[in-house]
ZAMARGU-4260 file (C-alpha; in steps of 0.2 Angstrom, whole numbers, plus 5000, padded with zeros to 4 digits):
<rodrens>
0) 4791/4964/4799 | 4808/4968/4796 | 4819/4981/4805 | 4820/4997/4800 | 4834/5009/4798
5) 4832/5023/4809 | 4842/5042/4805 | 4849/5036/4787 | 4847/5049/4774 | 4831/5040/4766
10) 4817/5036/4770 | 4807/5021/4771 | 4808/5003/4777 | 4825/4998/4772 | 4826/4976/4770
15) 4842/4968/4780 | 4851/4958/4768 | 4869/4952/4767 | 4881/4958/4779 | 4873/4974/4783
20) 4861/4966/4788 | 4870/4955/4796 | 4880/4968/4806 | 4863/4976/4809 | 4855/4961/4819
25) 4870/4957/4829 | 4871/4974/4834 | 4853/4973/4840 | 4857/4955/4848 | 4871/4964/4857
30) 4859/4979/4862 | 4846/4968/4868 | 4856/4956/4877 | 4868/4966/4887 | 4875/4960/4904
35) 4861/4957/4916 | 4860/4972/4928 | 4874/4981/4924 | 4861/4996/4916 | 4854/4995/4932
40) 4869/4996/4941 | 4875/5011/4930 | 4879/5025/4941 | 4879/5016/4958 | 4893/5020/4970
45) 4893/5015/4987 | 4899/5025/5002 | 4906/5015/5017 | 4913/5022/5033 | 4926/5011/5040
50) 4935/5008/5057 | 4955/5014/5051 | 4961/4996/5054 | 4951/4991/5040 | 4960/5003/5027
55) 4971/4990/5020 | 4957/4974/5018 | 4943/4986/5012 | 4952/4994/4999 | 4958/4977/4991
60) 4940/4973/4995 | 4933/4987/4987 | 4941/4982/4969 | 4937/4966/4971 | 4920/4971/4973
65) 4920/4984/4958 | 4928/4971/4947 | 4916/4958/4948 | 4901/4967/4953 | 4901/4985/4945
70) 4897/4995/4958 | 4910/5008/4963 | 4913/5010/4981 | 4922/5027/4990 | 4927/5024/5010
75) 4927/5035/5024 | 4940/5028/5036 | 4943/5032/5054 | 4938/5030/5071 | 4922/5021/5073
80) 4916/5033/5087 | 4920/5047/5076 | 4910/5039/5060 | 4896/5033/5068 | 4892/5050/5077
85) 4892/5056/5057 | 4881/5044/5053 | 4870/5050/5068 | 4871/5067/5061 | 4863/5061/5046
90) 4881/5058/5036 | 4873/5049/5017 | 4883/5032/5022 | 4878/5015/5013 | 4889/5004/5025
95) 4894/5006/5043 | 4910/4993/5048 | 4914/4997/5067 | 4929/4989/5075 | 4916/4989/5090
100) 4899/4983/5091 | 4895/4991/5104 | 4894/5007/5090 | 4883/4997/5077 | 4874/4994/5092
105) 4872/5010/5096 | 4864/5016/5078 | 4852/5002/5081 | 4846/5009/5096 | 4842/5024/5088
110) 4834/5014/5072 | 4847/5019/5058 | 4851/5004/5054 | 4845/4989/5046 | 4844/4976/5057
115) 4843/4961/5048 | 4863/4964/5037 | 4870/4967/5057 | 4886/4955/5057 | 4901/4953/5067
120) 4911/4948/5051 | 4931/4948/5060 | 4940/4950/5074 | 4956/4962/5076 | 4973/4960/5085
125) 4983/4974/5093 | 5000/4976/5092 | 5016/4985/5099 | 5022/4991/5085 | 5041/5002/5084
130) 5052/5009/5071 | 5064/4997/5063 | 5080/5010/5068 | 5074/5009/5084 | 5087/5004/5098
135) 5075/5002/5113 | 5072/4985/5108 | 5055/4986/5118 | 5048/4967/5118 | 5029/4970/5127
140) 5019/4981/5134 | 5026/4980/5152 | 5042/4986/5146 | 5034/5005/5139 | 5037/5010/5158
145) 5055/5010/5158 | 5061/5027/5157 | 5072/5029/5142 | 5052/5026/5132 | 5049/5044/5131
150) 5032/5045/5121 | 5019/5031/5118 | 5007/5032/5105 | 4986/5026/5106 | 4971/5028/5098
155) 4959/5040/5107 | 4950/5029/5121 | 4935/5042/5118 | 4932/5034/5103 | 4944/5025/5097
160) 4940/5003/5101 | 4959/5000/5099 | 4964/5015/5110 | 4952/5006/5122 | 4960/4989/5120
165) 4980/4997/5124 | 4972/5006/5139 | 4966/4988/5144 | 4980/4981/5140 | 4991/4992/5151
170) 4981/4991/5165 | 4982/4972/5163 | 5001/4972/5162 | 5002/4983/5177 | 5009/4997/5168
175) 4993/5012/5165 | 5000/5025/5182 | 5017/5023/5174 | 5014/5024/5154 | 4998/5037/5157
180) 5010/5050/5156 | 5020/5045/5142 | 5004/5045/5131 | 5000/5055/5115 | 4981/5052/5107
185) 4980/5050/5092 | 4961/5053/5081 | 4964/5035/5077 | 4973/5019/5075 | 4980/5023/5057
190) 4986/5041/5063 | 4994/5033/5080 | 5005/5020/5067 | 5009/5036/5058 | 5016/5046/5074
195) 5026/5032/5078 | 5033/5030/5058 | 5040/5047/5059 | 5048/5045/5074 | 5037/5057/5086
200) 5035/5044/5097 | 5046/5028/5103 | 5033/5015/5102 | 5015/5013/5099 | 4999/5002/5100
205) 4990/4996/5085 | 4982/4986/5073 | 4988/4973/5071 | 4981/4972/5049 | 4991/4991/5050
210) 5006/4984/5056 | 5008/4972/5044 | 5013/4983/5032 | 5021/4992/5038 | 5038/4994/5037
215) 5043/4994/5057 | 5044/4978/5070 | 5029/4973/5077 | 5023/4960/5092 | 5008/4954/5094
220) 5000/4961/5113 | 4992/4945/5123 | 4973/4944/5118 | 4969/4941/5137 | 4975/4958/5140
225) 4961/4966/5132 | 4941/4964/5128 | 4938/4956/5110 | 4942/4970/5096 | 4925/4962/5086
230) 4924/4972/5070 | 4903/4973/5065 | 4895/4979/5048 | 4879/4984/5045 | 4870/4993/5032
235) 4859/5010/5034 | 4842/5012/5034 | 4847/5028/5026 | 4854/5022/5011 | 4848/5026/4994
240) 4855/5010/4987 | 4850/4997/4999 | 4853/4980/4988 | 4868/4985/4984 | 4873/4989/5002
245) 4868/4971/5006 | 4876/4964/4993 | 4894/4973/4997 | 4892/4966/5016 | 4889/4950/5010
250) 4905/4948/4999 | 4915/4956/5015 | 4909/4942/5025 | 4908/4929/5011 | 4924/4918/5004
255) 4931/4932/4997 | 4931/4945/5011 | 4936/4932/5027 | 4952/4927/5013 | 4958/4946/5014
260) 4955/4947/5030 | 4965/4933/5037 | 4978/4938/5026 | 4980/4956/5037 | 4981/4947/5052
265) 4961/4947/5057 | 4954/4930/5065 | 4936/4926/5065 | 4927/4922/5082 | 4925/4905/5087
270) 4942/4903/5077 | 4960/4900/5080 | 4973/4914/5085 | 4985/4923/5071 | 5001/4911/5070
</rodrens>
């Protein structure tokens, strides 16, 4: 049977010939054979909290993944303590990237999580990091206990896996009793950068993916001074679009994601060190 012409100002089977009908069936052919899965995707934004050293990665990530994928994706970033005790209070999150594990593992105790898309997908650097102008000239972190440093800058140790790490890392160096005084917290990595950008602060400890752009002088702090900054995904039980979750943790671990990655300074475990 042929097709008929619905809503036209007459009624009645109306027989496709010559170019309208043409125009008709390749319309039809088009309607029919759309891309696959994009009518399903329609609608579909993912939420993804993210440890703040992530910012500049996920959100290159995150177009990446729109462009080729469809599904729109809105991040939460900031301390990974601080996210994951949202996500405990019932936060809608589709994706949960710690720059911990021990806070993936945490949700998993507590069976938030999906256990099976759990993956330690990178591995973070910390940094000294001072302002361009600066004239202290401050080469490592034994040097932040010499007096004319004033005021340090760290992520909050609370809560904060990088503020951990610089506490570590002073200690290692021999340097806490005398820098412990110097300190101002910060909520996390990104807002201790940005203490030290406006010039509240001489120096501080960071990530290293932050630092590298940024506009200031950076050094990498010795990874033996500190315990493995591990960053882990995982997607949420909780969340109300579960494939698409796994499909968004599988491109940031994938090709695409460890290329962006390296590119910010992260290294993968069981691999070399950041030139």
């Amino acid at each position: 049977m042929l097709p008929v012409l619905v809503g036209l100002p007459f009624a009645g089977p109306f027989p496709v010939s010559g170019w309208l009908g043409a125009l008709l069936l390749l319309l039809l052919a088009a309607g029919c054979g759309s891309q696959p899965g994009v009518a399903a995707r329609a609608g579909v934004t993912l939420t993804v909290s993210a440890a703040s050293d992530l910012t500049p990665a996920f959100q290159e990530l995150g177009r990446l993944f729109q462009g080729e994928t469809g599904i729109g994706v809105v991040f939460n970033f900031g301390s990974s303590g601080q996210l994951a005790q949202q996500i405990q209070r019932g936060a809608p999150v589709d994706l949960f990237a710690a720059a911990s594990v021990a806070y993936v593992e945490a949700l998993e105790r507590e069976g938030l999580i999906l256990p099976e898309t759990k993956a330690v997908f990178a591995r973070g650097r910390l940094a000294l990091w001072t302002r361009a102008d600066s004239p202290l000239g401050i080469g490592g972190v034994e040097e932040l206990a010499r007096p004319e440093v004033k005021r340090v800058a760290i992520a909050h140790p609370d809560h904060a896996p990088y503020g951990v790490a610089a506490r570590q890392a002073l200690q290692a160096a021999g340097v806490w009793e005398a820098v412990q005084p110097k300190l101002v917290l910060a909520e996390n990595v990104r807002q201790a950068l940005q203490y030290a950008e406006t010039g509240n602060v001489d120096a501080a400890l960071v990530a290293l993916s932050l630092s590298m752009r940024s506009q200031g002088r950076w050094s990498l702090v010795p990874q033996e001074l500190h315990a493995p900054l591990d960053q882990a995904l995982v997607a949420l039980k909780s969340s109300k679009h579960p494939a698409e979750a796994r499909r968004l943790a599988e491109f940031i671990a994938g090709p695409r994601g460890r290329a962006v990655l390296a590119e910010l300074g992260f290294t993968f475990p069981g691999e070399g060190s950041v030139p």
